[in-house]
PDB file of N, CA, C and O in Angstrom:
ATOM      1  N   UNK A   1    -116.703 -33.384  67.660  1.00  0.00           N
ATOM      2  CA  UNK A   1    -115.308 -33.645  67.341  1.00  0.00           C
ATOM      3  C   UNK A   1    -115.255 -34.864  66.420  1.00  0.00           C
ATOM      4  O   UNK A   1    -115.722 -35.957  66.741  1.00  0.00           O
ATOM      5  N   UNK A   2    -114.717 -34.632  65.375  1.00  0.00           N
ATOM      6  CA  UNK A   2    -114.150 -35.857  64.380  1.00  0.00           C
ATOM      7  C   UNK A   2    -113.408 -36.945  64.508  1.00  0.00           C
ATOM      8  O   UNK A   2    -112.537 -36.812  65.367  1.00  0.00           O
ATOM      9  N   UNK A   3    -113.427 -38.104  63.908  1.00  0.00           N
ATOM     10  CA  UNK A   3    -111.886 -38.806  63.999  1.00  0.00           C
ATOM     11  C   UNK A   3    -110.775 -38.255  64.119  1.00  0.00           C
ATOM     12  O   UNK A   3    -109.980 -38.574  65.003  1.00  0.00           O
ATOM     13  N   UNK A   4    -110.495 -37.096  63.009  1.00  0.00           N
ATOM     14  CA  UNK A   4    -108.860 -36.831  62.986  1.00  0.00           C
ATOM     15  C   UNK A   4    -108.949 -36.225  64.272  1.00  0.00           C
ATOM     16  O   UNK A   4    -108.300 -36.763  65.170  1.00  0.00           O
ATOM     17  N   UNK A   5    -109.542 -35.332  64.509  1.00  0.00           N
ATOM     18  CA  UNK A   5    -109.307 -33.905  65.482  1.00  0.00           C
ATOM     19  C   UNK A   5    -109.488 -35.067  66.774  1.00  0.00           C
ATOM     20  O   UNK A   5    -108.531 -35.374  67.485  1.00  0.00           O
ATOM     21  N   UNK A   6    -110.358 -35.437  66.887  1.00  0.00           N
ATOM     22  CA  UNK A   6    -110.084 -36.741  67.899  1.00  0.00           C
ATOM     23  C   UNK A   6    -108.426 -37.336  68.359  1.00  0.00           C
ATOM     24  O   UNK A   6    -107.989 -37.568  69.486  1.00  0.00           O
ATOM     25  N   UNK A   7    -107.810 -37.454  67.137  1.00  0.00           N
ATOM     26  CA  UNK A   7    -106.869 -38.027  67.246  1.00  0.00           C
ATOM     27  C   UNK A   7    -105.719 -37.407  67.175  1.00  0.00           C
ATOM     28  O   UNK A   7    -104.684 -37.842  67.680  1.00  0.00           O
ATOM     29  N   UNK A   8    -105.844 -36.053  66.367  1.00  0.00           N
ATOM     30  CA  UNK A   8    -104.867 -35.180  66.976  1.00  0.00           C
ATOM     31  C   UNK A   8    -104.602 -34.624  68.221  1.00  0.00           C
ATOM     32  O   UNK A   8    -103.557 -34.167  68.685  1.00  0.00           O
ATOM     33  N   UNK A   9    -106.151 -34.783  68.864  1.00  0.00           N
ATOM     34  CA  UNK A   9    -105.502 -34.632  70.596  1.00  0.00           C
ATOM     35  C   UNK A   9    -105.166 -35.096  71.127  1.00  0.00           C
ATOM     36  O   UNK A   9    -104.939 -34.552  72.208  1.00  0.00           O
ATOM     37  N   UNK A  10    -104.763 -36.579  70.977  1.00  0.00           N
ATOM     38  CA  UNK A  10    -104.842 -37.603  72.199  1.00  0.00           C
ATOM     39  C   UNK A  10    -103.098 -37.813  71.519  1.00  0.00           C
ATOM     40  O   UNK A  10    -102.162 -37.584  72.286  1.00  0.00           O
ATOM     41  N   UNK A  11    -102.765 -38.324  69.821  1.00  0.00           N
ATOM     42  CA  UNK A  11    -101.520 -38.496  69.433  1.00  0.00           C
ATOM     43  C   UNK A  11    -100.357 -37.754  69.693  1.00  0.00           C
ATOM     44  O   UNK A  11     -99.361 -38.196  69.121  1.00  0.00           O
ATOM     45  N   UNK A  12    -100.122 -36.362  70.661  1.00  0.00           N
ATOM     46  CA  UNK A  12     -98.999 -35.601  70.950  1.00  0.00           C
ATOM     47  C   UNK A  12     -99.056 -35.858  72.801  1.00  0.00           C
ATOM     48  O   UNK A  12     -98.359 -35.245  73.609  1.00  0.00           O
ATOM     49  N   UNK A  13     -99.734 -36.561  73.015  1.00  0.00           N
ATOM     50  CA  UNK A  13     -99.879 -36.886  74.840  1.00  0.00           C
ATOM     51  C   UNK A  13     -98.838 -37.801  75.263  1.00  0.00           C
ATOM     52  O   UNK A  13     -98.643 -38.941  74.842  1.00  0.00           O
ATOM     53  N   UNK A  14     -98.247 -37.216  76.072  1.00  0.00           N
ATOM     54  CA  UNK A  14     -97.112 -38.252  76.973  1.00  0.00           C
ATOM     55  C   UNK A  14     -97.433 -39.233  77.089  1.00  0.00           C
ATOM     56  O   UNK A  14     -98.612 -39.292  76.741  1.00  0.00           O
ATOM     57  N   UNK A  15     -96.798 -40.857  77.637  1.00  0.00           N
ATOM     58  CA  UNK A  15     -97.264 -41.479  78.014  1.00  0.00           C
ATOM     59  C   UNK A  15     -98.260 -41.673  78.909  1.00  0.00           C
ATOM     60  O   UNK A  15     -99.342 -42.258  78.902  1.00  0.00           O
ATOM     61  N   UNK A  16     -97.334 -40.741  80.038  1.00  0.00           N
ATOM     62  CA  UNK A  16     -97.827 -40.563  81.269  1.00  0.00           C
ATOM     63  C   UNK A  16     -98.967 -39.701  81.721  1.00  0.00           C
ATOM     64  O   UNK A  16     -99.542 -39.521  82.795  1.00  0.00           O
ATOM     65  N   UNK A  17     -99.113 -39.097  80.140  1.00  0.00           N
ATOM     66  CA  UNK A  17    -100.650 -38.248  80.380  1.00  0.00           C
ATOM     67  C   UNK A  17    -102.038 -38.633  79.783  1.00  0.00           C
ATOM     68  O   UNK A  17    -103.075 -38.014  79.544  1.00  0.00           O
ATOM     69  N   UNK A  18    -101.482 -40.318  79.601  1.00  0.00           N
ATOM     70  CA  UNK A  18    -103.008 -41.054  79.103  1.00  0.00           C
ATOM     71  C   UNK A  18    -103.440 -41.878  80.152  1.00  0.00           C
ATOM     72  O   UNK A  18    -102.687 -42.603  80.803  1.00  0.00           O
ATOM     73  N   UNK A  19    -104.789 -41.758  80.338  1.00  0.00           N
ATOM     74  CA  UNK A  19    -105.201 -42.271  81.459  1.00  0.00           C
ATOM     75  C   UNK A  19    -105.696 -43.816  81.411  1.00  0.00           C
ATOM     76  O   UNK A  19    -106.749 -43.810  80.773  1.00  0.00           O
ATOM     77  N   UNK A  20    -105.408 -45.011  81.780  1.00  0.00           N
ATOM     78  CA  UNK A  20    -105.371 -46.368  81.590  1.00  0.00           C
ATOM     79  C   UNK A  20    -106.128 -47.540  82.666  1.00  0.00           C
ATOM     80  O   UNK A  20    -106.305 -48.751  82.795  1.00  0.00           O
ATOM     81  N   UNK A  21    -106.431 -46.172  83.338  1.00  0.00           N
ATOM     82  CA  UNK A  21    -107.613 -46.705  84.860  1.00  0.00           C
ATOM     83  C   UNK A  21    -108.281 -47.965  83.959  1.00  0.00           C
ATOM     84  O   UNK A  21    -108.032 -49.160  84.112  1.00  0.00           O
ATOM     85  N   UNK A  22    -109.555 -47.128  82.600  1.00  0.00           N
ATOM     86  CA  UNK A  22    -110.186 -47.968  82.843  1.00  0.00           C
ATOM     87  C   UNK A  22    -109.886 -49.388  81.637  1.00  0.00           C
ATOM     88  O   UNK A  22    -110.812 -49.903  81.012  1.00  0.00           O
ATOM     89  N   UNK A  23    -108.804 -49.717  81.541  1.00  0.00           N
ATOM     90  CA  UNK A  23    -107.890 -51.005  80.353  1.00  0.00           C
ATOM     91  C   UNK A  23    -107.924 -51.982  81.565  1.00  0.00           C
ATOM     92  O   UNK A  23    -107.565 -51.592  82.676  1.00  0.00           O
ATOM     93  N   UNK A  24    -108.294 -53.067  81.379  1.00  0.00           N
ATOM     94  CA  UNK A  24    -108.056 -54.157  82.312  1.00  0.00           C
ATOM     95  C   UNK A  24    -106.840 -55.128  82.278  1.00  0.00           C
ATOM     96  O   UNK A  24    -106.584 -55.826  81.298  1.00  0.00           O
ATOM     97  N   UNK A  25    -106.016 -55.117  83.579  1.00  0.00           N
ATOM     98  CA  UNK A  25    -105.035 -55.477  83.276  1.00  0.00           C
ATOM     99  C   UNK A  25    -104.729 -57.435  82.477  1.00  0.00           C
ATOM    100  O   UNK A  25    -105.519 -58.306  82.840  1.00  0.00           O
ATOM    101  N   UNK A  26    -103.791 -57.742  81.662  1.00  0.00           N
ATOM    102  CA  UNK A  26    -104.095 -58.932  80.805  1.00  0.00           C
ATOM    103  C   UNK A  26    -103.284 -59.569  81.519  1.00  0.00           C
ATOM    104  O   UNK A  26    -102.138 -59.222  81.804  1.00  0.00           O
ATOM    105  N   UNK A  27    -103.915 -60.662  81.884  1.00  0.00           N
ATOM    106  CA  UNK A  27    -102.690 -61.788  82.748  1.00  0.00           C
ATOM    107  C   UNK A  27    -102.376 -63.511  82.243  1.00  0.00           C
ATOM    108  O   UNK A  27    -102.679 -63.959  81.137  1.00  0.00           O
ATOM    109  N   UNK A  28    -101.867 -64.102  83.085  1.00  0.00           N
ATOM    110  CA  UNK A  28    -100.938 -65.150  82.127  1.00  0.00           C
ATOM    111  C   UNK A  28    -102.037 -65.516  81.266  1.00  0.00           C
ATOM    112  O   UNK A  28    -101.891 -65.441  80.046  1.00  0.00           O
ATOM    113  N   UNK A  29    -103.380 -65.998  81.899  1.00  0.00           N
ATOM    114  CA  UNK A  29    -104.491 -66.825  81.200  1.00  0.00           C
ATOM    115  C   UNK A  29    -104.508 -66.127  79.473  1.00  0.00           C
ATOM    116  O   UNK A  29    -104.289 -66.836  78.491  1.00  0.00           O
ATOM    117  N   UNK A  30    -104.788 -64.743  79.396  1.00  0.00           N
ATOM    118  CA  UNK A  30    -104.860 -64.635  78.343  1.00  0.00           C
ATOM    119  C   UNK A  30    -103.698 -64.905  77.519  1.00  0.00           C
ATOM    120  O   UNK A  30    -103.923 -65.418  76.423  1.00  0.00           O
ATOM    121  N   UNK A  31    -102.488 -64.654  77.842  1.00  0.00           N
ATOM    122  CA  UNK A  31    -101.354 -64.448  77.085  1.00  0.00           C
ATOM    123  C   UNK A  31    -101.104 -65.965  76.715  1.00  0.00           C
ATOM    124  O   UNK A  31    -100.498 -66.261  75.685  1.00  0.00           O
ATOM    125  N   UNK A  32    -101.644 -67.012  77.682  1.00  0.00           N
ATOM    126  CA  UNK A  32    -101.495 -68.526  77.134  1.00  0.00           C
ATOM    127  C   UNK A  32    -101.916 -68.735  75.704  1.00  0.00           C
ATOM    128  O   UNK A  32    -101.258 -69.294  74.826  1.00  0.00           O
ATOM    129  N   UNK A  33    -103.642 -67.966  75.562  1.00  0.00           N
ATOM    130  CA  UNK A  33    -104.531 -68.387  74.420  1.00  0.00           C
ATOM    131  C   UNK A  33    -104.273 -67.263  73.436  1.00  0.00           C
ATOM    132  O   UNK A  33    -105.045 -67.253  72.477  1.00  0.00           O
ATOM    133  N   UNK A  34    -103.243 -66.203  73.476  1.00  0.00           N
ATOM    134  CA  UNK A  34    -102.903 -64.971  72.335  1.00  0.00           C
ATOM    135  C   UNK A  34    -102.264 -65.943  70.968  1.00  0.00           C
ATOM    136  O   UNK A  34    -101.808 -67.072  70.788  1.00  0.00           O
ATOM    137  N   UNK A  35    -102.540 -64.802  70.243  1.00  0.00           N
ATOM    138  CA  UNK A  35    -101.370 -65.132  68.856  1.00  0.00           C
ATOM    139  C   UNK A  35    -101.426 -63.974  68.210  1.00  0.00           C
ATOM    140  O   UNK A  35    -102.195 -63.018  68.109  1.00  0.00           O
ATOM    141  N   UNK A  36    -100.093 -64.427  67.679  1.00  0.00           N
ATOM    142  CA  UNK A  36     -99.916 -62.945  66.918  1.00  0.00           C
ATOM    143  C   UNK A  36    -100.357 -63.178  65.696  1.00  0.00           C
ATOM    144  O   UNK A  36    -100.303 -64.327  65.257  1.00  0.00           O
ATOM    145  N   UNK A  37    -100.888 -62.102  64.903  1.00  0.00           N
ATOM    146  CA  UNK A  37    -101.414 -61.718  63.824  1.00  0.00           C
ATOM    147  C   UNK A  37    -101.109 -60.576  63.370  1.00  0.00           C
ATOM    148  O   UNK A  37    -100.920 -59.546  64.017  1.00  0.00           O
ATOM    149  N   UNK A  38    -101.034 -60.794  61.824  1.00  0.00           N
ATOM    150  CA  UNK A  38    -100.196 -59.055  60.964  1.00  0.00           C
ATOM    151  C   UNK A  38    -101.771 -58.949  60.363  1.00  0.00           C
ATOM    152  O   UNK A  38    -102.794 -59.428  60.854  1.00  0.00           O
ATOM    153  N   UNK A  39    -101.603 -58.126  59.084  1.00  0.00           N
ATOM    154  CA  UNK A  39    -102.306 -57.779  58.452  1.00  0.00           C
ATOM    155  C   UNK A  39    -102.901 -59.095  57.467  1.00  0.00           C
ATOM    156  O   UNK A  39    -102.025 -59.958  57.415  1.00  0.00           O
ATOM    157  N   UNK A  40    -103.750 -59.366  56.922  1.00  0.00           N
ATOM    158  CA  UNK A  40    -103.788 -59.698  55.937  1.00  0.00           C
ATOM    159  C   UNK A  40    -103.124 -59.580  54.326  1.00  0.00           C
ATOM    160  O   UNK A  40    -103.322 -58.482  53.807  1.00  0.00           O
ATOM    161  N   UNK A  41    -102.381 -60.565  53.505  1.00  0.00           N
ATOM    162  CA  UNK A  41    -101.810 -60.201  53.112  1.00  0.00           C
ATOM    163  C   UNK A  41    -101.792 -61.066  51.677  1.00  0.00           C
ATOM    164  O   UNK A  41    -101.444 -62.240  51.803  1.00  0.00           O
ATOM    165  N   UNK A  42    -102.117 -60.630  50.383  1.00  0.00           N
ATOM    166  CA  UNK A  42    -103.048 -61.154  49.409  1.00  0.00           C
ATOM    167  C   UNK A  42    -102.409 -61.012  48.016  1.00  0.00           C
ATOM    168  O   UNK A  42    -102.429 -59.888  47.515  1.00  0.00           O
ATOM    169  N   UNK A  43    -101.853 -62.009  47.344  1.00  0.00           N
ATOM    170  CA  UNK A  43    -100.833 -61.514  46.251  1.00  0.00           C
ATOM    171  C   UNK A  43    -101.738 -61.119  45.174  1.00  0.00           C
ATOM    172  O   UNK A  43    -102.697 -61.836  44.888  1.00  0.00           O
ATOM    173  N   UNK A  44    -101.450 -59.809  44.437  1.00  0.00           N
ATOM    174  CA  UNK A  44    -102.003 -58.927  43.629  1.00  0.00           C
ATOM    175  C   UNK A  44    -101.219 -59.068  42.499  1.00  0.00           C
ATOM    176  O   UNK A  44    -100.050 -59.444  42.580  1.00  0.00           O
ATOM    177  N   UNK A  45    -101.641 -58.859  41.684  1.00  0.00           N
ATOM    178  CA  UNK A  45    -100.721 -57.931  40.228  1.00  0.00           C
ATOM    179  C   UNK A  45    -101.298 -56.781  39.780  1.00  0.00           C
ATOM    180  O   UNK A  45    -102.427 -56.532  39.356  1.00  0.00           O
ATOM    181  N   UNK A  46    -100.217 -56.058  39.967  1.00  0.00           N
ATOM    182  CA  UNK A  46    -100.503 -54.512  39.754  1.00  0.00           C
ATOM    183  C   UNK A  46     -99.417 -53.696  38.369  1.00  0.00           C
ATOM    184  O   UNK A  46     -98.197 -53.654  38.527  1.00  0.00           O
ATOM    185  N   UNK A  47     -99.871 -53.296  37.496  1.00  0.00           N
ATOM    186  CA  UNK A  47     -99.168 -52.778  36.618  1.00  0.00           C
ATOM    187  C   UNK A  47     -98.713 -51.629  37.178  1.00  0.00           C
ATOM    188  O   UNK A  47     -99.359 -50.804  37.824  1.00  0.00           O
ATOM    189  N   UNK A  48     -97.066 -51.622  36.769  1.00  0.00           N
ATOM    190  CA  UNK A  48     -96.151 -50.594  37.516  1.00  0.00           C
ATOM    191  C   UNK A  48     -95.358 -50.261  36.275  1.00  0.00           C
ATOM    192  O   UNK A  48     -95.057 -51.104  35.430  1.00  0.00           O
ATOM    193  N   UNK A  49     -94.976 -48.734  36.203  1.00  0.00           N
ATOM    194  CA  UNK A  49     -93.752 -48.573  34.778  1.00  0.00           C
ATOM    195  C   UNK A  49     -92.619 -49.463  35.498  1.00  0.00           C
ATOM    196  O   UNK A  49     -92.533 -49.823  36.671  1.00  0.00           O
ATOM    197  N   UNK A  50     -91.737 -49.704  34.335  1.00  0.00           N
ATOM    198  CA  UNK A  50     -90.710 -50.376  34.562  1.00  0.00           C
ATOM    199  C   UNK A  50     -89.521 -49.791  35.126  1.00  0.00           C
ATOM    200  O   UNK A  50     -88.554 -50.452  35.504  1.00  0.00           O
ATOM    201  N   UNK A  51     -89.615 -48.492  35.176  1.00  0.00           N
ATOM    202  CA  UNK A  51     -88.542 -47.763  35.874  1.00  0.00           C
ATOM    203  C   UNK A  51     -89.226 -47.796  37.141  1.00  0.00           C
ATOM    204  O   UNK A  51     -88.709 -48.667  37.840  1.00  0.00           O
ATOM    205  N   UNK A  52     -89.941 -47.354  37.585  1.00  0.00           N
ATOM    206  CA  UNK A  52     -90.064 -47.247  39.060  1.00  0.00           C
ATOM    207  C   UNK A  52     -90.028 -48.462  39.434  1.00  0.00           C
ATOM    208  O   UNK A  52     -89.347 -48.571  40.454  1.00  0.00           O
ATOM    209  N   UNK A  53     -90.397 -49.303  39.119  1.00  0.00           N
ATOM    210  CA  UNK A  53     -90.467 -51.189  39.705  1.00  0.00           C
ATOM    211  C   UNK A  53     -88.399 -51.264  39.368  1.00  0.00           C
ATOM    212  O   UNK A  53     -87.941 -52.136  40.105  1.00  0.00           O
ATOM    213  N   UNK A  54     -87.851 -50.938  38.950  1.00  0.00           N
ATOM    214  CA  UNK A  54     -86.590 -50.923  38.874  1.00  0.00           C
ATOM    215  C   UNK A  54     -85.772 -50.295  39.883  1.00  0.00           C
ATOM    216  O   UNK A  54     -84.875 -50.688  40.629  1.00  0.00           O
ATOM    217  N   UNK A  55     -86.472 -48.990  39.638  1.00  0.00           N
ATOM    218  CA  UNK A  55     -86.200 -48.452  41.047  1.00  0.00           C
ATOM    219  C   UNK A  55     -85.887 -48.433  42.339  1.00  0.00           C
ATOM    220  O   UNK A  55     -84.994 -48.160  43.141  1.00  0.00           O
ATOM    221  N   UNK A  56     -87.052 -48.860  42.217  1.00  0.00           N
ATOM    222  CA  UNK A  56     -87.364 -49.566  44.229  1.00  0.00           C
ATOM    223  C   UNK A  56     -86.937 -50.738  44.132  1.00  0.00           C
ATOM    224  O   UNK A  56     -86.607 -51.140  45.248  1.00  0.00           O
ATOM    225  N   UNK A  57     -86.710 -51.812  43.004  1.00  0.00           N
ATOM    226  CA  UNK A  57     -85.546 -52.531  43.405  1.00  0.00           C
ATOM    227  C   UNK A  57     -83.939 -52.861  43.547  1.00  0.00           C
ATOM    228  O   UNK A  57     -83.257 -53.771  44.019  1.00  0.00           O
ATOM    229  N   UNK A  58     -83.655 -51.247  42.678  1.00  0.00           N
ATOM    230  CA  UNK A  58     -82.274 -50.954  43.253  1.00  0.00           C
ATOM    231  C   UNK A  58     -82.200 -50.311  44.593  1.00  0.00           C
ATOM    232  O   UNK A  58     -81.091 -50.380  45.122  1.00  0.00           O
ATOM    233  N   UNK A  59     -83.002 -49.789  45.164  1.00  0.00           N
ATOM    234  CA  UNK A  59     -82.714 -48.867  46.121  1.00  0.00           C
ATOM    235  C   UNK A  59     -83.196 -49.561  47.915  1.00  0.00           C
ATOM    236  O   UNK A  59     -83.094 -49.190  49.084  1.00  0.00           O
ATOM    237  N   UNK A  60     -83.777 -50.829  47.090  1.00  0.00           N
ATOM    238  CA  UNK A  60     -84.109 -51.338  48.784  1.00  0.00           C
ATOM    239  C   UNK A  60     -84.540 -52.779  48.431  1.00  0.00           C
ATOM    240  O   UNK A  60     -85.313 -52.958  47.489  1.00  0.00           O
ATOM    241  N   UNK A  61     -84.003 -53.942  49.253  1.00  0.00           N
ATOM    242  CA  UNK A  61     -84.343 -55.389  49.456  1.00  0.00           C
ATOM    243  C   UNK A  61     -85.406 -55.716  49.704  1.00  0.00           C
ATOM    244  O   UNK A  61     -85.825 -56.848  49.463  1.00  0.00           O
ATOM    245  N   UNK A  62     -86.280 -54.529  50.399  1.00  0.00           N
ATOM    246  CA  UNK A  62     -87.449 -55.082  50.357  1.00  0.00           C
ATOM    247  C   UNK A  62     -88.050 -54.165  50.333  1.00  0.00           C
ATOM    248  O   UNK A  62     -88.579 -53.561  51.267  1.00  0.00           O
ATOM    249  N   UNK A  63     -88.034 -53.839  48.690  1.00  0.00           N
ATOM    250  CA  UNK A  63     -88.541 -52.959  47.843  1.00  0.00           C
ATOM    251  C   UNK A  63     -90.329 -53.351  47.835  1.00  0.00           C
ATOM    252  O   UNK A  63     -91.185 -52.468  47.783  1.00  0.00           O
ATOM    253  N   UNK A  64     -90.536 -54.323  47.877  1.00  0.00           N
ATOM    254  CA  UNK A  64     -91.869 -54.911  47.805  1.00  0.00           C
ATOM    255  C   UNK A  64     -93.023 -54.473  49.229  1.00  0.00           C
ATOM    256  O   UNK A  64     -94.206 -54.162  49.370  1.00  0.00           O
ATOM    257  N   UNK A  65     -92.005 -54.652  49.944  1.00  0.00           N
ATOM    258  CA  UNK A  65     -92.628 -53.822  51.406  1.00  0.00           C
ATOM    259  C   UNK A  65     -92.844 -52.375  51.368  1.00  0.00           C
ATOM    260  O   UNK A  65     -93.842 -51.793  51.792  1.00  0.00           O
ATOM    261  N   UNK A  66     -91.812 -51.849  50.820  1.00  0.00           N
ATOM    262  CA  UNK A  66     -91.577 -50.218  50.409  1.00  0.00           C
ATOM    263  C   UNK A  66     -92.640 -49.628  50.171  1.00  0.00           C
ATOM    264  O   UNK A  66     -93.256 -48.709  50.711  1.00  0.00           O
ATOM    265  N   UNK A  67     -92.891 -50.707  48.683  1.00  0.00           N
ATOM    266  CA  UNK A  67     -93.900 -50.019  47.777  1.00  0.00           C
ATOM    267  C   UNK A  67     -95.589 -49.859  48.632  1.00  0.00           C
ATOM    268  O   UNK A  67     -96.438 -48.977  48.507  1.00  0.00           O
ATOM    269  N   UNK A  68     -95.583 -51.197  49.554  1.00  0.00           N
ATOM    270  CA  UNK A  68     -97.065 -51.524  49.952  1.00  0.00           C
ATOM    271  C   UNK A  68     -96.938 -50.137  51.194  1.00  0.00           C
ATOM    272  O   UNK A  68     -97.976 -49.565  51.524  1.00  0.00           O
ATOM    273  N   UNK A  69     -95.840 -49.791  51.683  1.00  0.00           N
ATOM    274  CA  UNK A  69     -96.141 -49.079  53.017  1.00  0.00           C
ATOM    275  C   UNK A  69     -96.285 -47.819  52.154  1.00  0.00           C
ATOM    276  O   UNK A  69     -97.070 -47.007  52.643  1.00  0.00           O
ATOM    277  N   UNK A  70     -95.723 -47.451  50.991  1.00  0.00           N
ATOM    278  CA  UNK A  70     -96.314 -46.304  50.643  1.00  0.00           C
ATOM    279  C   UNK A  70     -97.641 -45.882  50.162  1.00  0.00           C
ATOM    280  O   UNK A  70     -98.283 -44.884  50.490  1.00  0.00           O
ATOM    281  N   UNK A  71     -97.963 -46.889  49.261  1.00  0.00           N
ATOM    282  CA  UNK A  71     -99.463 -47.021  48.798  1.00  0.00           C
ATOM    283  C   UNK A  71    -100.705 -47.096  50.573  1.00  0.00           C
ATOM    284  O   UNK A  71    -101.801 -46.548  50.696  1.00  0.00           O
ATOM    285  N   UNK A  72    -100.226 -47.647  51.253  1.00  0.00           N
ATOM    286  CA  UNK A  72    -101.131 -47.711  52.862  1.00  0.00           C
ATOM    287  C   UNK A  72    -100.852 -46.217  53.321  1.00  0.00           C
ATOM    288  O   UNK A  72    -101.713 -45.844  54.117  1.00  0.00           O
ATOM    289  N   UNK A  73     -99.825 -45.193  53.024  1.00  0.00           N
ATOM    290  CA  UNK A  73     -99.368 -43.701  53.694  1.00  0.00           C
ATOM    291  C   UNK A  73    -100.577 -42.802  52.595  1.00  0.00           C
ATOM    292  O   UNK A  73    -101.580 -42.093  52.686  1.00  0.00           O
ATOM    293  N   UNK A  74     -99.730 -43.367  51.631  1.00  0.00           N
ATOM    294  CA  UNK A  74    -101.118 -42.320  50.817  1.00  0.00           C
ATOM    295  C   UNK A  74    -103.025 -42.684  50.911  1.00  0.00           C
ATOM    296  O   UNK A  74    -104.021 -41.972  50.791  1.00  0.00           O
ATOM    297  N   UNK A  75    -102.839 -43.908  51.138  1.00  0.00           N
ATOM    298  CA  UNK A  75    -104.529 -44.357  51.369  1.00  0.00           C
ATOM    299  C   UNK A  75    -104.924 -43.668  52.553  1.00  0.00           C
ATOM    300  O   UNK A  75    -106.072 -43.234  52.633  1.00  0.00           O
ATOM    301  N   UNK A  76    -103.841 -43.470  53.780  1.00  0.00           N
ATOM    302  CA  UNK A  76    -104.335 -43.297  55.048  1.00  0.00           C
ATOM    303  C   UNK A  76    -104.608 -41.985  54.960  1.00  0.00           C
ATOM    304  O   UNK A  76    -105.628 -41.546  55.490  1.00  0.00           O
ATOM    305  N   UNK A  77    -103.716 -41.148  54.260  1.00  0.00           N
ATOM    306  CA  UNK A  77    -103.664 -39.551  53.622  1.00  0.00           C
ATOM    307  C   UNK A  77    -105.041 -39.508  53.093  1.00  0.00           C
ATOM    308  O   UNK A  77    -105.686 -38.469  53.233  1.00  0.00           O
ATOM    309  N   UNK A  78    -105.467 -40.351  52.605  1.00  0.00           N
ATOM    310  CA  UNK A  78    -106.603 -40.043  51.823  1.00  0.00           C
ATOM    311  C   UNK A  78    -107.913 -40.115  52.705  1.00  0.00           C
ATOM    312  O   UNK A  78    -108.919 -39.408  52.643  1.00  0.00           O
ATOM    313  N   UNK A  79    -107.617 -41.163  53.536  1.00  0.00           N
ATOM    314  CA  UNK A  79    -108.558 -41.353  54.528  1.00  0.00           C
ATOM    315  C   UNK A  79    -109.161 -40.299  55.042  1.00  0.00           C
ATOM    316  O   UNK A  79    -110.339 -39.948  54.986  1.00  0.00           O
ATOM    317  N   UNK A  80    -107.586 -39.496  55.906  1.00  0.00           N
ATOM    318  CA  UNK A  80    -107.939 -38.141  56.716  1.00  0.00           C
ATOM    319  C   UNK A  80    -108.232 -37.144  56.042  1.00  0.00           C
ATOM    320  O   UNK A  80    -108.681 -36.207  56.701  1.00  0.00           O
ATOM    321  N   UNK A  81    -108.103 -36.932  54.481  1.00  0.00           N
ATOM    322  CA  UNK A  81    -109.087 -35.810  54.246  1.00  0.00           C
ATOM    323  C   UNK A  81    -110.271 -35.581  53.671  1.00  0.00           C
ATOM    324  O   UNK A  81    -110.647 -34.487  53.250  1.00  0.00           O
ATOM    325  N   UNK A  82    -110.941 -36.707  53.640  1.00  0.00           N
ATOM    326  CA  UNK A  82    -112.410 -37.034  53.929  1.00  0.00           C
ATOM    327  C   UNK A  82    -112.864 -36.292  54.937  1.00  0.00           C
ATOM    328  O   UNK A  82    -114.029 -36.412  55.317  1.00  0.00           O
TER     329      UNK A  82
END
């Protein structure tokens, strides 16, 4: 079994039909020493036509986010059909 097919079985499962026995439960100690963390995040310049960079900044405030979550949908697209 593959990644995807891996993950197409487990991604349509109820909550309540994943089994969590063996996750150890996290208590205050850790949650003292946590932090949150996003992605890494790295300013680029990327040549874009001027209409679409126009575009996505008429059509959304944070057009800049837009653009990166689409470019990460199609990479991930690309991922799975490897």
């Amino acid at each position: 079994m593959n990644e995807v097919t891996s993950k197409k079985s487990w991604v349509n499962l109820a909550d309540d039909e994943i089994d969590l026995s063996d996750i150890p439960e996290l208590g205050e100690e850790f949650f003292k020493h946590a932090q949150m963390r996003g992605p890494l995040i790295q300013k680029n310049t990327v040549l874009v036509d001027a209409d679409i960079y126009a575009w996505f900044q008429q059509h959304s405030p944070d057009y800049q986010q837009r653009i990166n979550q689409l470019l990460r949908d199609y990479m991930d697209a690309q991922k799975n059909a490897d």
